[in-house]
SEMAR-485398 format. One record per atom (N, C-alpha, C): z, y, x; residue in one letter; atom name. Coordinates in nm, 2 decimals. Example, Ala and Ser with C-alpha at 12.3 -4.5 7.8 and 13.67 -1.06 7.14 Angstrom:
<rs>
R  c3  c2  c1  r  a
R  0.78  -0.57  1.32  A  N $
R  0.78  -0.45  1.23  A  CA $
R  0.78  -0.33  1.32  A  C $
R  0.71  -0.22  1.28  S  N $
R  0.71  -0.11  1.37  S  CA $
R  0.79  0.00  1.29  S  C $
</rs>
This chain:
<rs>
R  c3  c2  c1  r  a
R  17.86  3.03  13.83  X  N $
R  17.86  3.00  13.69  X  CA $
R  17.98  3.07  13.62  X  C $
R  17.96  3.11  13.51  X  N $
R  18.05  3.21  13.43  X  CA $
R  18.07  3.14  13.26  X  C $
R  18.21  3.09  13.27  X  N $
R  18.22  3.06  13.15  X  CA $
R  18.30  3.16  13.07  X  C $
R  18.26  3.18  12.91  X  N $
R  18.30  3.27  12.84  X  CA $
R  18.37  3.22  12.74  X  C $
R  18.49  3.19  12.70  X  N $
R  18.58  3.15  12.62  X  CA $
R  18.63  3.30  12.50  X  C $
R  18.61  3.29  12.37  X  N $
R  18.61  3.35  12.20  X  CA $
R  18.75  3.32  12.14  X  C $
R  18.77  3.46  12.11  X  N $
R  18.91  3.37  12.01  X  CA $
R  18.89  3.52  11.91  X  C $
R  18.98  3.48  11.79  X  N $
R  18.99  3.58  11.74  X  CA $
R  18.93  3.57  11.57  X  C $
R  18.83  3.49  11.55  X  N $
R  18.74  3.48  11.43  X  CA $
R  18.86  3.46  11.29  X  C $
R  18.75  3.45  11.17  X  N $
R  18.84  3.42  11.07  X  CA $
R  18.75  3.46  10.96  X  C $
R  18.85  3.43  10.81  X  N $
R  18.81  3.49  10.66  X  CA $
R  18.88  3.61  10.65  X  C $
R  18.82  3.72  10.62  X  N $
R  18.88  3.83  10.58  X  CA $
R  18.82  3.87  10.47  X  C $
R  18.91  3.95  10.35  X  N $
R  18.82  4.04  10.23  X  CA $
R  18.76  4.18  10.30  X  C $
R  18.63  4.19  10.24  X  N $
R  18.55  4.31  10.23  X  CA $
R  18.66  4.44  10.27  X  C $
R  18.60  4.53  10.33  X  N $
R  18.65  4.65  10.39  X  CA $
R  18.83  4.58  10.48  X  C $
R  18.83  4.44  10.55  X  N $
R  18.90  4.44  10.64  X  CA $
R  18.88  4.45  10.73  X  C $
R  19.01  4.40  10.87  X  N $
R  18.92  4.42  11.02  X  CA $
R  18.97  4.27  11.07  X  C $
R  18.93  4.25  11.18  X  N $
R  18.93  4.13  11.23  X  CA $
R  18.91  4.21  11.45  X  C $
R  18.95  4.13  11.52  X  N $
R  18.91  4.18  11.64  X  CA $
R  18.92  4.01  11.73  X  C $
R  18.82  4.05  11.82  X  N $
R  18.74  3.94  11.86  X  CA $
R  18.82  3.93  12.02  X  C $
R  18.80  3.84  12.10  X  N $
R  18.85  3.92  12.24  X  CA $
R  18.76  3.73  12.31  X  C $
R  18.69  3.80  12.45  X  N $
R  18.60  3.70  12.50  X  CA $
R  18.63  3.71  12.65  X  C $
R  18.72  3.61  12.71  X  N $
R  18.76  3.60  12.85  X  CA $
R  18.63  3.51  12.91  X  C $
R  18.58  3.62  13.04  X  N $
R  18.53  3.58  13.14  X  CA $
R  18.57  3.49  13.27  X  C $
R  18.53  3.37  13.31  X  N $
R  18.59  3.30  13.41  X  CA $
R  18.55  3.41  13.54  X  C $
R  18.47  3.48  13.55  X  N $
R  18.41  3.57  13.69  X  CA $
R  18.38  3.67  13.63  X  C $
R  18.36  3.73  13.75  X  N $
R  18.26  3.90  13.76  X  CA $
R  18.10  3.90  13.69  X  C $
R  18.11  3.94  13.61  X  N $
R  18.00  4.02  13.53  X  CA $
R  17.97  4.19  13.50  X  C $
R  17.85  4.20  13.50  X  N $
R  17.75  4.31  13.49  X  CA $
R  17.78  4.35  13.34  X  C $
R  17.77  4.33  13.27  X  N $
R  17.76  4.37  13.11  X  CA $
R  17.81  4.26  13.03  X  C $
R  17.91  4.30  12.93  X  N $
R  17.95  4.16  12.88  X  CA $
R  17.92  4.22  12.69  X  C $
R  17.95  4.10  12.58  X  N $
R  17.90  4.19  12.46  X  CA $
R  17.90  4.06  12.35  X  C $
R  17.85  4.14  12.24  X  N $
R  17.81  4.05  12.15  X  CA $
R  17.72  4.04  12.06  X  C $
R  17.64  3.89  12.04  X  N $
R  17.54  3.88  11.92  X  CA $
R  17.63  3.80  11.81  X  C $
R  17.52  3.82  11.74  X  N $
R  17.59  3.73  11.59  X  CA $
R  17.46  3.63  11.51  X  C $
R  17.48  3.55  11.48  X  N $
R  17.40  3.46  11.42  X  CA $
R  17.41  3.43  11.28  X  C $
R  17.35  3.42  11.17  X  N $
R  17.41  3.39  11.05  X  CA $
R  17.28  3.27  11.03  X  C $
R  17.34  3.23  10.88  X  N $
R  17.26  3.08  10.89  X  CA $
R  17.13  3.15  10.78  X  C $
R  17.02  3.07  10.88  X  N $
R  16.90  3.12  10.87  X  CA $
R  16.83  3.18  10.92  X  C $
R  16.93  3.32  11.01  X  N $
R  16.87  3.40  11.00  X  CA $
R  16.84  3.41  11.22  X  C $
R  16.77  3.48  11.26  X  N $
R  16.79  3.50  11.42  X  CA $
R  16.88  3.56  11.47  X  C $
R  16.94  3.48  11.58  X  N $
R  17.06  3.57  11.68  X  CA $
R  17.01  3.73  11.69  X  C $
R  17.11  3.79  11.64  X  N $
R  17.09  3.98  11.68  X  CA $
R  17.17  4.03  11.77  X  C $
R  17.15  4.13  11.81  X  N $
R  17.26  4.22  11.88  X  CA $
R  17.38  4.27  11.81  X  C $
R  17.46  4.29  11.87  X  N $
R  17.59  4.40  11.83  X  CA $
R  17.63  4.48  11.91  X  C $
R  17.68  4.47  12.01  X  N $
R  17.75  4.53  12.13  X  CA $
R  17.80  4.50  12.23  X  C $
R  17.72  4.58  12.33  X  N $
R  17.76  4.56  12.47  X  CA $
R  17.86  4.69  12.52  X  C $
R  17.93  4.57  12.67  X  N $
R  17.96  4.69  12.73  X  CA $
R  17.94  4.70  12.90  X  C $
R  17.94  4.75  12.99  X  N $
R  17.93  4.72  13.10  X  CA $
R  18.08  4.74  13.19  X  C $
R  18.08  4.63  13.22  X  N $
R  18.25  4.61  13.32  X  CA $
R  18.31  4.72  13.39  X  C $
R  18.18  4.76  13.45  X  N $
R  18.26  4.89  13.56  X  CA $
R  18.27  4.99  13.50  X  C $
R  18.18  5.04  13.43  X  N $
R  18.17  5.16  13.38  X  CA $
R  18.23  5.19  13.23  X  C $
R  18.22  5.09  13.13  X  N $
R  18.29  5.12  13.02  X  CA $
R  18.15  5.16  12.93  X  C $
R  18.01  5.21  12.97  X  N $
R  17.93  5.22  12.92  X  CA $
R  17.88  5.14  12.80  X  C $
R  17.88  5.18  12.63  X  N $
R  17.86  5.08  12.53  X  CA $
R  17.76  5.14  12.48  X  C $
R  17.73  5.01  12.41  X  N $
R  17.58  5.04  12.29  X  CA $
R  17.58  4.96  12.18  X  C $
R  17.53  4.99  12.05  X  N $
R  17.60  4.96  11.95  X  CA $
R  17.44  4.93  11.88  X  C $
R  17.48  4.80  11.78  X  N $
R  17.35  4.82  11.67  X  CA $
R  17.38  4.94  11.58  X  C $
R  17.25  4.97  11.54  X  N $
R  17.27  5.10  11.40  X  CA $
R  17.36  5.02  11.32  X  C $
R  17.35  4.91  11.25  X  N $
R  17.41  4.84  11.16  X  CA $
R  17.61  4.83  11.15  X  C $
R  17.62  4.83  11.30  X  N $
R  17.79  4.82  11.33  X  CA $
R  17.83  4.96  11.39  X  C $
R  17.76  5.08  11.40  X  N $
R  17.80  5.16  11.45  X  CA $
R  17.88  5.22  11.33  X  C $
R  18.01  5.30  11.44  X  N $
R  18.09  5.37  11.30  X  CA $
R  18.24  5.28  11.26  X  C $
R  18.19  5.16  11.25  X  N $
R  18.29  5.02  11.19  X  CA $
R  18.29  4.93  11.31  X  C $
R  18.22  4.92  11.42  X  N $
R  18.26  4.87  11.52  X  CA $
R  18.31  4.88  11.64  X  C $
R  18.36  4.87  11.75  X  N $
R  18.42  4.91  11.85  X  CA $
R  18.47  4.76  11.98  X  C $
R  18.38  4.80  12.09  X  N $
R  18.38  4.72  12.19  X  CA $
R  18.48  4.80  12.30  X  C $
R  18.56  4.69  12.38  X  N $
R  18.62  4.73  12.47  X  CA $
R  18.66  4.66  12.57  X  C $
R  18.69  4.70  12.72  X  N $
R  18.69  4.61  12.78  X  CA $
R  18.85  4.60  12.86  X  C $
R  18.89  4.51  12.95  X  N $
R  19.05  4.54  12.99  X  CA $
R  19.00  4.58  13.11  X  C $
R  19.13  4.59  13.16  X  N $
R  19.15  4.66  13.28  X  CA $
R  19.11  4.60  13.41  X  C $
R  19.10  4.42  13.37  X  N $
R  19.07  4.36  13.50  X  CA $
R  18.95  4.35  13.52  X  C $
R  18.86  4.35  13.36  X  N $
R  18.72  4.41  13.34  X  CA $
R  18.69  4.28  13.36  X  C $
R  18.72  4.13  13.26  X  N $
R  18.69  4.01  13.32  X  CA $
R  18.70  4.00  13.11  X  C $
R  18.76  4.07  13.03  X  N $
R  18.83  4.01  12.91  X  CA $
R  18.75  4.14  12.82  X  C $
R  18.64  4.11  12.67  X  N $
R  18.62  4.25  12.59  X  CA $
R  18.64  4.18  12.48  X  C $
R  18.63  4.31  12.41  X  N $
R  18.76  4.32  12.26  X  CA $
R  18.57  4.40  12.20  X  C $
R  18.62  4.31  12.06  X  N $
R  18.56  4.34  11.96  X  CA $
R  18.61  4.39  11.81  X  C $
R  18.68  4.56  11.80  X  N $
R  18.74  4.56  11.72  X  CA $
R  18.67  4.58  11.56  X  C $
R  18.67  4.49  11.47  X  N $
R  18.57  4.52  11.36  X  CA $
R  18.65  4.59  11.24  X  C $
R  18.62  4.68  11.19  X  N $
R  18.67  4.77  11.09  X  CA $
R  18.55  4.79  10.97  X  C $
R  18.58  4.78  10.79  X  N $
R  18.52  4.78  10.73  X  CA $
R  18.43  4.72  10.72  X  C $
R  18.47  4.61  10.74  X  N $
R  18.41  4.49  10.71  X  CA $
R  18.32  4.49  10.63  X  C $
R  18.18  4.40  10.60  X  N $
R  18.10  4.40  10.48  X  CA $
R  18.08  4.28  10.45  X  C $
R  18.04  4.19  10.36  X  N $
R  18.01  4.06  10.31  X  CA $
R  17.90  4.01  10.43  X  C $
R  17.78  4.10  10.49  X  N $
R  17.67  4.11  10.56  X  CA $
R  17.69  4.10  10.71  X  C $
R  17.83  4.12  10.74  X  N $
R  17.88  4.09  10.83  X  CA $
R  17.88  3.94  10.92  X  C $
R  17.92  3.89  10.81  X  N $
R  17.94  3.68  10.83  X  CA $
R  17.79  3.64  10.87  X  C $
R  17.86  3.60  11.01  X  N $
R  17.80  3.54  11.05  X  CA $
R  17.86  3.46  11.19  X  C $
R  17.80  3.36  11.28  X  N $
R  17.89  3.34  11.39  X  CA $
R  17.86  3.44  11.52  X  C $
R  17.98  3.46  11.57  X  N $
R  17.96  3.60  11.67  X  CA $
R  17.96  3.53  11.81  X  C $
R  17.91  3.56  11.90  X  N $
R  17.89  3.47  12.00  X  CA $
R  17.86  3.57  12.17  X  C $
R  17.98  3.59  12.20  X  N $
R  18.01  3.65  12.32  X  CA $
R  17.86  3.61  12.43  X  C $
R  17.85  3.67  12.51  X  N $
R  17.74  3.69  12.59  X  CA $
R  17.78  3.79  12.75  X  C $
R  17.69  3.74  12.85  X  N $
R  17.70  3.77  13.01  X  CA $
R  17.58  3.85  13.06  X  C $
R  17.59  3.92  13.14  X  N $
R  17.48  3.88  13.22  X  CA $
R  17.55  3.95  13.38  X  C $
R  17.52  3.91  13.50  X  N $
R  17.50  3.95  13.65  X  CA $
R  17.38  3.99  13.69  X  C $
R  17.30  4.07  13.62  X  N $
R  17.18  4.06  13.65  X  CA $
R  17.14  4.21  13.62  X  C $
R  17.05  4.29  13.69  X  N $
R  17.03  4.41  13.66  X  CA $
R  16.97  4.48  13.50  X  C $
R  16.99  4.37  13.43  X  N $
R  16.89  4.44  13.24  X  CA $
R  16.98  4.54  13.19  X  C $
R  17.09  4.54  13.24  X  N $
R  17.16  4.67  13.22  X  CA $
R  17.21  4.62  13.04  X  C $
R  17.19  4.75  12.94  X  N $
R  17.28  4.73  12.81  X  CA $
R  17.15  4.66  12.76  X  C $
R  17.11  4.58  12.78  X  N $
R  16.99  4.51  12.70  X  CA $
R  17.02  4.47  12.56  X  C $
R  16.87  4.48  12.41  X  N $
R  16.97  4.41  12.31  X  CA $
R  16.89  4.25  12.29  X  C $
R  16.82  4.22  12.39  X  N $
R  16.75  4.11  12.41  X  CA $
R  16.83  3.99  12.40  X  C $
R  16.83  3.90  12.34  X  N $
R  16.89  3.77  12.40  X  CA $
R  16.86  3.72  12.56  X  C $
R  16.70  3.68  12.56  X  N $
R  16.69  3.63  12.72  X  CA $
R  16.72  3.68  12.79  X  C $
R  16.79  3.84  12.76  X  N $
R  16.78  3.91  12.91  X  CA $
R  16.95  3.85  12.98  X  C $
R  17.03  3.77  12.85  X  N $
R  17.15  3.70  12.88  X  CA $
R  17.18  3.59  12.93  X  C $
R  17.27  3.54  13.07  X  N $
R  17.26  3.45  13.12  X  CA $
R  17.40  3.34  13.04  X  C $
R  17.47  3.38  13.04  X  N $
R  17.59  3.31  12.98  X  CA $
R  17.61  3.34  12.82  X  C $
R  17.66  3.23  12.75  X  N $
R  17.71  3.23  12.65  X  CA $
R  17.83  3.15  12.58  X  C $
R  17.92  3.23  12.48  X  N $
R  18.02  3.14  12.45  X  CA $
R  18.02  3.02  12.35  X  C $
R  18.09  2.96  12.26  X  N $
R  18.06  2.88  12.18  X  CA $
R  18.05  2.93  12.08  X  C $
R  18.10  3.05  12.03  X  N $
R  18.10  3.10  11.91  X  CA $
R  18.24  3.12  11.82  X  C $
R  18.25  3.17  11.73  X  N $
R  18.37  3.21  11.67  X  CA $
R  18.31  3.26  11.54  X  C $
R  18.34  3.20  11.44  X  N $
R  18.33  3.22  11.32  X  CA $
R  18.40  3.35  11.21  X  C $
R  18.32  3.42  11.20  X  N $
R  18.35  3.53  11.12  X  CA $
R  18.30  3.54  10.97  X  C $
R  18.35  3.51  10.85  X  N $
R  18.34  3.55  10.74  X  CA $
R  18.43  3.62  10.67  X  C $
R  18.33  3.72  10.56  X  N $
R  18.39  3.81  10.52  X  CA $
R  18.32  3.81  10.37  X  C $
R  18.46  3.78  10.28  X  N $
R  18.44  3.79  10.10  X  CA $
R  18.44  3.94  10.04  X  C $
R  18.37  3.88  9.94  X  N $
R  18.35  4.05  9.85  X  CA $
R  18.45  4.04  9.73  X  C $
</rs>
């Protein structure tokens, strides 16, 4: 079992940054992030995979976003630049050990964090 502990969230104005960071209790395969906003369905944002450093990006955050991972490859960083109002939503770190590779699926994810609150004013 792999628990995923979020820090980082906040209020920021429009065209700010904010950076996320999501410690893994173990070894994982691909670690990353969805976001949720109210109403709407959990989406993708970005993965990355532990060993390799390999990422993948929604169209939507590409450009203004930036995933990364540390060195002990247990801890990723979500660096957000240019912020947009469309942004807010809750961001919610995600696992998997399992071969789906950079999936942008939910189910294909086995662990998840509690969430971290990101809003952003215009």
């Amino acid at each position: 079992q792999v628990q995923l502990v979020e820090s980082g969230g906040g209020l920021v104005q429009a065209g700010g940054s904010l950076r996320l960071s999501c410690a893994a209790s173990g070894r994982t395969y691909v670690m990353g992030w969805f976001r949720q906003a109210p109403g709407k369905e959990r989406e993708f944002v970005a993965v990355i995979t532990t060993r390799d450093g390999i990422t993948a990006y929604a169209d939507s955050v590409k450009g203004r976003f930036t995933i990364s991972r540390d060195n002990a490859k247990t801890t990723v960083y979500l660096q957000m630049n240019s912020l947009k109002p469309e942004d807010t939503a809750v961001y919610l770190c995600t696992a998997h050990t399992t071969g789906w590779g950079l999936s942008t699926r939910t189910t294909n994810y086995e662990y998840w964090g509690q969430g971290t609150q990101v809003t952003v004013s215009s």
